[in-house]
PASEBA-1860 file (N, C-alpha, C; in nm, 3 decimals):
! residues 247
1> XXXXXXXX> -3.417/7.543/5.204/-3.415/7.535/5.060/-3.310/7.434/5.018 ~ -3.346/7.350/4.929/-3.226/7.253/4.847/-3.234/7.234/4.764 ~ -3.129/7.274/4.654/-3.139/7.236/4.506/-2.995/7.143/4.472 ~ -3.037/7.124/4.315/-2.929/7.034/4.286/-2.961/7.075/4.137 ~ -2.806/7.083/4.095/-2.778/7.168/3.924/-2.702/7.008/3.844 ~ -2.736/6.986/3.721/-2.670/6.853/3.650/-2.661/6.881/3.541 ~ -2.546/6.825/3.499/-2.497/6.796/3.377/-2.467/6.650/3.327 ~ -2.503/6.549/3.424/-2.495/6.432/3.412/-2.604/6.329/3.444
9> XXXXXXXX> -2.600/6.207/3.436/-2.699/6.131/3.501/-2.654/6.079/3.599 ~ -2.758/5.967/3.701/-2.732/5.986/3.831/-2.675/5.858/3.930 ~ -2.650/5.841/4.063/-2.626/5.689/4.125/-2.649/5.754/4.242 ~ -2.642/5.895/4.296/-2.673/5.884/4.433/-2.808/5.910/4.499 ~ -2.803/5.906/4.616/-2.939/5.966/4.671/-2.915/6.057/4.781 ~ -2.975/6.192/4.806/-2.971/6.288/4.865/-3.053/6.256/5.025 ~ -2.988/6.321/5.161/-3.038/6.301/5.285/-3.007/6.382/5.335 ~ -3.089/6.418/5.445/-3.031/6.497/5.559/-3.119/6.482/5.664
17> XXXXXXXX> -3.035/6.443/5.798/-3.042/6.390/5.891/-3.064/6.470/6.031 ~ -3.160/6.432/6.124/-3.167/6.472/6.275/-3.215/6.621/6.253 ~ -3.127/6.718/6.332/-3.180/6.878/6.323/-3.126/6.993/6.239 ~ -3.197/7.039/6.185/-3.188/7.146/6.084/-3.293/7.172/5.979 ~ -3.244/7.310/5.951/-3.296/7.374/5.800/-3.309/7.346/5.688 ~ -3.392/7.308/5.576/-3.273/7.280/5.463/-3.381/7.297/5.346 ~ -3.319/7.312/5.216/-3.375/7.316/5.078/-3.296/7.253/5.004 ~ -3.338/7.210/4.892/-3.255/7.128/4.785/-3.221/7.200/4.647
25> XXXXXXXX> -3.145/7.199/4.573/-3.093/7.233/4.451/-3.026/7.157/4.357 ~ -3.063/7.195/4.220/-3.009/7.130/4.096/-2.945/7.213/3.981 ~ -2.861/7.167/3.914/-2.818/7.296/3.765/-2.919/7.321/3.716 ~ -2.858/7.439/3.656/-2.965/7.523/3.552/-2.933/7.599/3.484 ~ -2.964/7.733/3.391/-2.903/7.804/3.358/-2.878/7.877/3.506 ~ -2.727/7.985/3.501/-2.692/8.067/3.595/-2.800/8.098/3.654 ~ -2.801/8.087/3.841/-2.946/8.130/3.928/-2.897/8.307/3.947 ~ -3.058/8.305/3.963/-3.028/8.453/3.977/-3.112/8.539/4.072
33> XXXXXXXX> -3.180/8.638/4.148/-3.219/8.654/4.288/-3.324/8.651/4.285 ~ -3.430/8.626/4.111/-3.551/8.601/4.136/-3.574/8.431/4.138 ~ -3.473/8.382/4.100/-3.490/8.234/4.148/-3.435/8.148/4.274 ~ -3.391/8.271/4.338/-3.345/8.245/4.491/-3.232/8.152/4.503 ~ -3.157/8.184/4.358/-3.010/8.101/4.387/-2.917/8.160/4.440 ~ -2.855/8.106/4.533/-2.779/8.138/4.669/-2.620/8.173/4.618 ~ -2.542/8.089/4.573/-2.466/8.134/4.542/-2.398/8.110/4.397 ~ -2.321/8.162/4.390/-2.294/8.169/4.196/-2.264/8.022/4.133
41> XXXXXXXX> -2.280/7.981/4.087/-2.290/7.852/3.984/-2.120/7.826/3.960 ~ -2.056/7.723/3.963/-1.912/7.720/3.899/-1.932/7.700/3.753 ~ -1.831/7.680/3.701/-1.841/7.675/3.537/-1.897/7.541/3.559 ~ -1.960/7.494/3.452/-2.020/7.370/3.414/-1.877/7.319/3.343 ~ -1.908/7.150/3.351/-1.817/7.072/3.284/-1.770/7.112/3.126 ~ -1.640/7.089/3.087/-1.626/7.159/2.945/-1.740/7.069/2.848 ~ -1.784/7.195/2.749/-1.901/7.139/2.673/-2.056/7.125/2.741 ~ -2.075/7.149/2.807/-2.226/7.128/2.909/-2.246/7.285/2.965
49> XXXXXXXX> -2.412/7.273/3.014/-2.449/7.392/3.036/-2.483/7.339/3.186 ~ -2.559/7.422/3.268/-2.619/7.359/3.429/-2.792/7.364/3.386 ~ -2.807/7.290/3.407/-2.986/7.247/3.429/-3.042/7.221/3.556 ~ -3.140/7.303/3.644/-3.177/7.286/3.720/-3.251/7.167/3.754 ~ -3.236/7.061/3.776/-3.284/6.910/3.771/-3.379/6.898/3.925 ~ -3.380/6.948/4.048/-3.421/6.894/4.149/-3.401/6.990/4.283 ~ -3.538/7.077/4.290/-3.545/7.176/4.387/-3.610/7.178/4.535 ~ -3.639/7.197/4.608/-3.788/7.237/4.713/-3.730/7.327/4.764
57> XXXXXXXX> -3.809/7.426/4.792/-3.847/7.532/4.878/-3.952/7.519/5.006 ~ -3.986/7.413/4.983/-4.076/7.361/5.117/-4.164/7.487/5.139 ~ -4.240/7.530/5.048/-4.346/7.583/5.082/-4.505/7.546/5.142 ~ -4.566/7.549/5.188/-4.649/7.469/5.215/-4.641/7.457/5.349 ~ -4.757/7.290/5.386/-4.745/7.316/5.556/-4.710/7.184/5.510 ~ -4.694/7.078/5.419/-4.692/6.940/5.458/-4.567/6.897/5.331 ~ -4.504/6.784/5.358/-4.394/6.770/5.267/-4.444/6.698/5.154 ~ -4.372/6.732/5.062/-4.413/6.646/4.901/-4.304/6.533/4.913
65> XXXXXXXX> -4.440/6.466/4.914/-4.396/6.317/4.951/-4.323/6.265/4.797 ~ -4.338/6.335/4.713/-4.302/6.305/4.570/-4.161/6.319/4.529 ~ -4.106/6.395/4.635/-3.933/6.435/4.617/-3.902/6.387/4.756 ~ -3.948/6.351/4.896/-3.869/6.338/5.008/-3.954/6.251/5.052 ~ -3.883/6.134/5.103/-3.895/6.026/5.216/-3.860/6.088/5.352 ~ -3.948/6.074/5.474/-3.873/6.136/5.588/-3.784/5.973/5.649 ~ -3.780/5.891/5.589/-3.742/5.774/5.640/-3.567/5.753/5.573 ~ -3.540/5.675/5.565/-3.403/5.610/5.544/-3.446/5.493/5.422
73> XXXXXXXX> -3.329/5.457/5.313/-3.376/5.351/5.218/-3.432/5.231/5.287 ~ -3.368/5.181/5.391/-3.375/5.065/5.449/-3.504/5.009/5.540 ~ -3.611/5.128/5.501/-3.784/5.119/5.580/-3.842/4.987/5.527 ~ -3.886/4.949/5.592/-3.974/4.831/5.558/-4.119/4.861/5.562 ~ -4.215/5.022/5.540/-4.328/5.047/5.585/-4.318/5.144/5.675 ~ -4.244/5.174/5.778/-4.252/5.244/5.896/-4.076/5.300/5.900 ~ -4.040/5.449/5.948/-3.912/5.489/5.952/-3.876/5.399/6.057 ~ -3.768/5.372/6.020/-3.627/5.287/6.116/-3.540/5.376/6.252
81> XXXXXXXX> -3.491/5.346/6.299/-3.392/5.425/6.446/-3.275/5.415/6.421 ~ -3.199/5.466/6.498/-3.027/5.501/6.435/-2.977/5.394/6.377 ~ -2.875/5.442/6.323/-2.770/5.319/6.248/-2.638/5.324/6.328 ~ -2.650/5.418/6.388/-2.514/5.436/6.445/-2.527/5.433/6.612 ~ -2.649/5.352/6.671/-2.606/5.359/6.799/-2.639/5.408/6.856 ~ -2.725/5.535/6.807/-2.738/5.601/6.880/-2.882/5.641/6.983 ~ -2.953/5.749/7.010/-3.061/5.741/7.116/-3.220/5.769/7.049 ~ -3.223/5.818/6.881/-3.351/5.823/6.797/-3.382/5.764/6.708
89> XXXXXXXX> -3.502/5.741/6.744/-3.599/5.662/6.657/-3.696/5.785/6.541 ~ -3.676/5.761/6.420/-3.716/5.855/6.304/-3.911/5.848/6.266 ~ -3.918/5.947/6.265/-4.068/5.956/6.248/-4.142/6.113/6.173 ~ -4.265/6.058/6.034/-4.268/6.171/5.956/-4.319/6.257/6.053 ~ -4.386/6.239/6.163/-4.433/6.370/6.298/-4.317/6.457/6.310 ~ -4.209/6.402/6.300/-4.077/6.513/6.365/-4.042/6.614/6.223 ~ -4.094/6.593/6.123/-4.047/6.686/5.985/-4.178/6.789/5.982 ~ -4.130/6.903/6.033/-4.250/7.005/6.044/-4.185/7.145/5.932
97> XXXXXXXX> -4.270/7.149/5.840/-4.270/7.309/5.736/-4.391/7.393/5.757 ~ -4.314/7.501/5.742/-4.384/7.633/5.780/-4.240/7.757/5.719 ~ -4.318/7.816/5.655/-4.243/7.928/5.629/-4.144/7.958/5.562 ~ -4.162/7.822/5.467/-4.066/7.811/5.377/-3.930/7.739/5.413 ~ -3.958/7.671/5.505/-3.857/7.623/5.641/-3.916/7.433/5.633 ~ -3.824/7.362/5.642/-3.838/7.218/5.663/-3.784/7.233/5.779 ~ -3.813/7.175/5.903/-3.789/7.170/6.064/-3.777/6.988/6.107 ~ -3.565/6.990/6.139/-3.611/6.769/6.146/-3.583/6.841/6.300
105> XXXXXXXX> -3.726/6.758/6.386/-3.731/6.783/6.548/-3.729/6.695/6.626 ~ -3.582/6.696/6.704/-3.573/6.564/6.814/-3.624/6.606/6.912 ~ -3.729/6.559/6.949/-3.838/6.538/7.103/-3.791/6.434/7.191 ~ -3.791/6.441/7.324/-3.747/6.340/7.434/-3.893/6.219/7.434 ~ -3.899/6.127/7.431/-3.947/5.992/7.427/-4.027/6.019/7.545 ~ -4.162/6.010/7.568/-4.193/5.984/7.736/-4.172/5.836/7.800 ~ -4.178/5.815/7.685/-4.163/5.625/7.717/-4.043/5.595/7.603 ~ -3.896/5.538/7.650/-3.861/5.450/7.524/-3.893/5.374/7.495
113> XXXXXXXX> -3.872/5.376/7.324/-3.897/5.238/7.231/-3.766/5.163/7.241 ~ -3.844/4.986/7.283/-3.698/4.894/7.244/-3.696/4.849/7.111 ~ -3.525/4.909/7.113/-3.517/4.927/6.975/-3.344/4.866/6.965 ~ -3.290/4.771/6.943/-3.176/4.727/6.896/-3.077/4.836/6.868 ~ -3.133/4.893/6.799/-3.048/4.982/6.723/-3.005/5.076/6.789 ~ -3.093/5.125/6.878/-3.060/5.251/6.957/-2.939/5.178/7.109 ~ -2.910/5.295/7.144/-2.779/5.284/7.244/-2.848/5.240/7.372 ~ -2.776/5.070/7.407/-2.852/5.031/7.538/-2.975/4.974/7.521
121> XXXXXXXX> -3.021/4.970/7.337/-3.145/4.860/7.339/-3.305/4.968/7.348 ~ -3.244/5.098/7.367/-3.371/5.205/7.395/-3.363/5.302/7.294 ~ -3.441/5.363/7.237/-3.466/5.512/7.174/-3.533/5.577/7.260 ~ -3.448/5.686/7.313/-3.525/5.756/7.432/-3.598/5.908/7.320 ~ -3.559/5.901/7.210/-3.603/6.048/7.175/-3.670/6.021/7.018 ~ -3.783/6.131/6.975/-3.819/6.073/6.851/-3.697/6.172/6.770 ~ -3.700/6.166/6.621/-3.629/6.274/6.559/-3.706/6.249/6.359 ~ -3.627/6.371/6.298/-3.681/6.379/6.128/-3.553/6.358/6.114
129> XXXXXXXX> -3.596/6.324/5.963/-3.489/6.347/5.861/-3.575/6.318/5.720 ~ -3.502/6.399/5.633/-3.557/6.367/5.459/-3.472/6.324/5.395 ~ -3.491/6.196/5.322/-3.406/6.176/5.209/-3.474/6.160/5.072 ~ -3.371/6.091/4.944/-3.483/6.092/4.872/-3.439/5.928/4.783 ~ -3.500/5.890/4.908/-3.447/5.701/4.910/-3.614/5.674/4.863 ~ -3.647/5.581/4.837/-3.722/5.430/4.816/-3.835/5.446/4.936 ~ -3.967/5.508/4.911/-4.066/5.529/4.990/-4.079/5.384/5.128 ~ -4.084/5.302/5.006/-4.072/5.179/5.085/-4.020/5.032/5.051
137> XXXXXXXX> -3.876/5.010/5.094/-3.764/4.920/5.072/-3.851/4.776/5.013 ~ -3.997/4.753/5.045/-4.005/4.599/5.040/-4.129/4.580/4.922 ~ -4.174/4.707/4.864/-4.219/4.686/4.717/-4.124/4.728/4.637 ~ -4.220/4.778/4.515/-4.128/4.777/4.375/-4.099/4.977/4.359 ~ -4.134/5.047/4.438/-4.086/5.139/4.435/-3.977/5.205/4.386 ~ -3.972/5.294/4.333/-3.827/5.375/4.287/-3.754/5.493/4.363 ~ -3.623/5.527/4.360/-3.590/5.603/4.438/-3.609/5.717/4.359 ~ -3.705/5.866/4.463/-3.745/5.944/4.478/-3.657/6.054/4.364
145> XXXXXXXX> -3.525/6.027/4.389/-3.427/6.122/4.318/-3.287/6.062/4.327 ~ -3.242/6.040/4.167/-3.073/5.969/4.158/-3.016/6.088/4.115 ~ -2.835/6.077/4.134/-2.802/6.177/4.025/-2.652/6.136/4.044 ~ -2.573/6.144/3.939/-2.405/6.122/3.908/-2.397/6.232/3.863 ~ -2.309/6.308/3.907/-2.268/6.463/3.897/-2.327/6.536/3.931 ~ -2.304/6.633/3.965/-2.327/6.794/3.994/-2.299/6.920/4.070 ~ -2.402/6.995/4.063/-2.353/7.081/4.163/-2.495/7.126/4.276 ~ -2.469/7.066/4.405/-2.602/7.080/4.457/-2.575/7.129/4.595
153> XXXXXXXX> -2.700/7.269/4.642/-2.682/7.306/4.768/-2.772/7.269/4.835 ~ -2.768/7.348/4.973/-2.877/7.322/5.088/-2.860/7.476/5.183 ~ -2.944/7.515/5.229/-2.951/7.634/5.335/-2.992/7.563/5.447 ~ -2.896/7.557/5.564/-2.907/7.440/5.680/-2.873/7.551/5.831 ~ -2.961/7.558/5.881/-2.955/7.567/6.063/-2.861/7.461/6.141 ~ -2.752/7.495/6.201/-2.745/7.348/6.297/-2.791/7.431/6.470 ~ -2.831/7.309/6.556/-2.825/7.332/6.663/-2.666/7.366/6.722 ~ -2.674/7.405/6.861/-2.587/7.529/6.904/-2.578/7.372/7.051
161> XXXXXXXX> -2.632/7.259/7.071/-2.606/7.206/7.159/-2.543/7.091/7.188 ~ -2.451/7.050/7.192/-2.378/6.941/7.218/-2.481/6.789/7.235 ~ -2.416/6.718/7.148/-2.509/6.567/7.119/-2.574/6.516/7.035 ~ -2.643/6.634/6.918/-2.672/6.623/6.790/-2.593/6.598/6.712 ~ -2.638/6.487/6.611/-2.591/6.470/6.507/-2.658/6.506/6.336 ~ -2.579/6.660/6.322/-2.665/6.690/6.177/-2.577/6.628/6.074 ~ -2.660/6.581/5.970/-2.559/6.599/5.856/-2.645/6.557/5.725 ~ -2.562/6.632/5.633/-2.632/6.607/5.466/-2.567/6.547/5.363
169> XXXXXXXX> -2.532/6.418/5.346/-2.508/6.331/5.275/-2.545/6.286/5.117 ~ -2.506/6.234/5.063/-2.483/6.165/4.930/-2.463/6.038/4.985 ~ -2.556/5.958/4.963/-2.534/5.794/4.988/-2.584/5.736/4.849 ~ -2.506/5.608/4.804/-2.545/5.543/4.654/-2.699/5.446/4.672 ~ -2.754/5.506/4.544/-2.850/5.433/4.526/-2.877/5.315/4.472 ~ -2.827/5.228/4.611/-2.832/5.092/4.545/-2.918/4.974/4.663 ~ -3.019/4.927/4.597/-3.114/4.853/4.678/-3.077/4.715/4.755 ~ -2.901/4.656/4.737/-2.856/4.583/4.807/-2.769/4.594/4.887
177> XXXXXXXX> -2.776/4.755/4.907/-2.705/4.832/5.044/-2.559/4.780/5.072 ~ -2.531/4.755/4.922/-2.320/4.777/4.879/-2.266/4.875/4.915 ~ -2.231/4.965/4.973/-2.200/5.087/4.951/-2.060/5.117/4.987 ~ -1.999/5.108/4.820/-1.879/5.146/4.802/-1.811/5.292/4.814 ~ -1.904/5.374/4.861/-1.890/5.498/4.842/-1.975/5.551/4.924 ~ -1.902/5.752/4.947/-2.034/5.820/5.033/-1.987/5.953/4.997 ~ -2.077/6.033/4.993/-2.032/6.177/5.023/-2.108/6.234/5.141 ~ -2.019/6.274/5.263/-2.113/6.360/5.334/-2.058/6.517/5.276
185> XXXXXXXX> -2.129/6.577/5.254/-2.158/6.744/5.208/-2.066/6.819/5.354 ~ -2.158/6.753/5.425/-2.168/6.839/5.643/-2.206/6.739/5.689 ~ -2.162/6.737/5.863/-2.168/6.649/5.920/-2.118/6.762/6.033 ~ -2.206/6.747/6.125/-2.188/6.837/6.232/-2.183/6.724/6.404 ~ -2.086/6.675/6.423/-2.079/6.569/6.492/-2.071/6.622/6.654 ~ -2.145/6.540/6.714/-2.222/6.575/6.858/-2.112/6.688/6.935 ~ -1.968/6.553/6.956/-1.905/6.618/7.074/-1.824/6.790/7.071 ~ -1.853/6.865/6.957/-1.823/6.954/6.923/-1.888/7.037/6.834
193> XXXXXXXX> -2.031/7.097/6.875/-2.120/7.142/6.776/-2.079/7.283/6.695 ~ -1.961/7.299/6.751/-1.885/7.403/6.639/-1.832/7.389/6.554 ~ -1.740/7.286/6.537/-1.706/7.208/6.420/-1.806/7.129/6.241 ~ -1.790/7.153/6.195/-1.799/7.125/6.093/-1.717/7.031/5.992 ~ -1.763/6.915/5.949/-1.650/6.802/5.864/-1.702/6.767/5.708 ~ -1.665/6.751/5.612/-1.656/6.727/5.456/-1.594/6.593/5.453 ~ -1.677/6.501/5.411/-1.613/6.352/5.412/-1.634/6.251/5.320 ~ -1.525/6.243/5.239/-1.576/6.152/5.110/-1.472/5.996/5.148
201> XXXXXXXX> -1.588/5.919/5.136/-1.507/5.821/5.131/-1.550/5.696/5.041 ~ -1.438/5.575/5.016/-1.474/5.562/4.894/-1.366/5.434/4.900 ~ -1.378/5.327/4.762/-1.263/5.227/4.772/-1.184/5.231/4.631 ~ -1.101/5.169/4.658/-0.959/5.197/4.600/-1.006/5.095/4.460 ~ -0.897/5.070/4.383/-0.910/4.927/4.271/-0.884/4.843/4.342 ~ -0.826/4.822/4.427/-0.781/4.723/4.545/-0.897/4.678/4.626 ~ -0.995/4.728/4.577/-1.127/4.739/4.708/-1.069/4.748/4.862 ~ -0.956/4.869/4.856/-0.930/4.897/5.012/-1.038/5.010/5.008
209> XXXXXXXX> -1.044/5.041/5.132/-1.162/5.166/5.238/-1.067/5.262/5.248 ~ -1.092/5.366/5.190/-1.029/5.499/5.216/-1.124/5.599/5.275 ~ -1.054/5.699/5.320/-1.181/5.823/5.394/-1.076/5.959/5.359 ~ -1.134/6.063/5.292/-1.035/6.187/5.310/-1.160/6.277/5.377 ~ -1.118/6.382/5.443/-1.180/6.451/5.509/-1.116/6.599/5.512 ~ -1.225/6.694/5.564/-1.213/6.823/5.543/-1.246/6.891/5.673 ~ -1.242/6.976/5.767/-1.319/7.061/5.885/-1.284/7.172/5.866 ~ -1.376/7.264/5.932/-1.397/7.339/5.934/-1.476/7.442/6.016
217> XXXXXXXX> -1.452/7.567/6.095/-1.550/7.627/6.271/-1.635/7.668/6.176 ~ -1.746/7.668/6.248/-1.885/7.702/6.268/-1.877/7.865/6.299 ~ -1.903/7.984/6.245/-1.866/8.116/6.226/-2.002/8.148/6.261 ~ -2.111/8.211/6.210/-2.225/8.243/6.243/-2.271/8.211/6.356 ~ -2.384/8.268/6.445/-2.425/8.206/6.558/-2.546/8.192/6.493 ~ -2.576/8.029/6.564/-2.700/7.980/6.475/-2.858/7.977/6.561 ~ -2.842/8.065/6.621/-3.026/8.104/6.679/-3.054/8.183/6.621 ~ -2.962/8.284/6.528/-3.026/8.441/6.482/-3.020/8.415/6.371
225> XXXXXXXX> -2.930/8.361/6.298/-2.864/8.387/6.133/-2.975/8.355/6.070 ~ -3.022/8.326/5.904/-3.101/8.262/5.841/-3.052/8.129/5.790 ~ -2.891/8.125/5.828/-2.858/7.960/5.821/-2.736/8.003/5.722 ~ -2.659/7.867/5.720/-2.546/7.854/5.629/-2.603/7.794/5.516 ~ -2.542/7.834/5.361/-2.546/7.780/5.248/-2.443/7.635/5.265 ~ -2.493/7.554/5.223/-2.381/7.454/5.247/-2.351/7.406/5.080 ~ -2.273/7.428/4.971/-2.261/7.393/4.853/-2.207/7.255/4.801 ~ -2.200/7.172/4.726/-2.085/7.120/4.722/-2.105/7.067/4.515
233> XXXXXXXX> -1.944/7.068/4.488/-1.988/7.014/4.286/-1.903/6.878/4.317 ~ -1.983/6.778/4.244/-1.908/6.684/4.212/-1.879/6.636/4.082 ~ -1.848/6.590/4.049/-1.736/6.581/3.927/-1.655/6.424/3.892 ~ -1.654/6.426/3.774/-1.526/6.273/3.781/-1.438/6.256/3.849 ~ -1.387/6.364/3.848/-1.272/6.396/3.937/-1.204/6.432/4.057 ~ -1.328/6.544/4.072/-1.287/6.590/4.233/-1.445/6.569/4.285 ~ -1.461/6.603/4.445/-1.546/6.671/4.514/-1.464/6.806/4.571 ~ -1.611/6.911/4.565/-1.570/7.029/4.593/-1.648/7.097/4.641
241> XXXXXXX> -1.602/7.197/4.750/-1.723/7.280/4.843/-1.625/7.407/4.828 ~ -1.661/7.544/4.832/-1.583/7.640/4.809/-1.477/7.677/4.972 ~ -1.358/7.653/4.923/-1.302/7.661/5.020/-1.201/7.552/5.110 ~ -1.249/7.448/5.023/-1.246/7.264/5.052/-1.228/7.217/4.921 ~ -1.159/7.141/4.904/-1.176/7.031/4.789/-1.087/6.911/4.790 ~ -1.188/6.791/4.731/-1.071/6.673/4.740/-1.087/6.610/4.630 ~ -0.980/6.600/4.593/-0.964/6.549/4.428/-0.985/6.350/4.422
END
């Protein structure tokens, strides 16, 4: 499930990457257990109410292509392979729903693809991910879903195995791939799949590169649970996840 709650208008675009669970969320009035809002709403900005702006529940067997790209902004027609080096190549086959459940599934390659991008020139494995970028980077398309402010969750599974890389991001929606800014929400980074990181980073008036960051253990065991809520509000001012915050 992922929603997203607003009181503002928008610049980013919503993702989440490699393996896991997830739903989307937007403001609204206060959620409540027949609308399957997870956890309590913070106060809205002074003067503003929350409006539920941007949901899925991934019901169904096939994704609505109308709110989620399984690709990355940067597709030219066909999903792209890591950015970071690493060993998968992205494909809408690996984004499987059932049960109210979005499933991103890295499969081992029987054959690698040569692929630049991937580590050593190979993608040995396929993998999903959804964002809600630009169907396709090289027409006139629009991105799927913007937003400047809010308060938006996700209900996310991570794998339990060393080498995955999950994570659910805020990247800016901007089609000449400037990107002065980022929010990752989670980021569950390979060499320690217990760990958990909150990472905003961003540039100064100076246009220096700053990064502040947050961690946090992995508590639940994640083959049984129904998954972690992962929250986070953003604001003029701060980013904030309950428990975390960076001004």
């Amino acid at each position: 499930m992922t929603r997203l709650w607003r009181a503002r208008r928008s610049i980013l675009a919503l993702g989440v990457v490699l393996l896991g669970q997830l739903p989307i969320a937007a403001a609204s009035p206060a959620p409540s257990a027949a609308d399957g809002g997870l956890i309590a709403l913070p106060s809205p900005p002074a003067g503003t109410t929350w409006h539920l702006a941007f949901h899925d529940e991934f019901t169904g067997s096939t994704l609505d292509t109308g709110k989620f790209s399984p690709c990355f902004d940067w597709n030219f027609g066909e999903c792209t392979s890591s950015f970071l080096n690493g060993r998968e190549t992205y494909s809408p086959q690996q984004v499987v729903l059932a049960n109210g459940v979005a499933r991103l599934v890295a499969t081992p390659l029987g054959t690698p693809k040569p692929d630049e991008a991937c580590y050593q020139g190979e993608c040995t494995y396929a993998s999903g991910m959804l964002s809600t970028a630009r169907p396709n980077a090289d027409d006139v398309s629009r991105y799927l879903y913007t937003f400047r402010y809010g308060y938006v969750e996700a209900r996310l599974k991570f794998p339990s195995t060393p080498g995955f890389f999950t994570a659910f991001w805020l990247l800016p929606a901007d089609p000449t791939y400037t990107y002065s800014n980022e929010i990752d929400i989670l980021e569950q980074l390979g060499d320690d799949p217990t760990m958990l990181n909150m990472t905003y980073l961003y540039l100064t008036a100076r246009g220096r590169s700053r990064t502040r960051r947050r961690e946090g253990t992995v508590i639940a065991p994640r083959s049984t649970t129904p998954g972690a809520t992962t929250p986070m509000e953003w604001t003029g001012s701060r980013v904030h996840s309950p428990g975390t915050s960076m001004a």
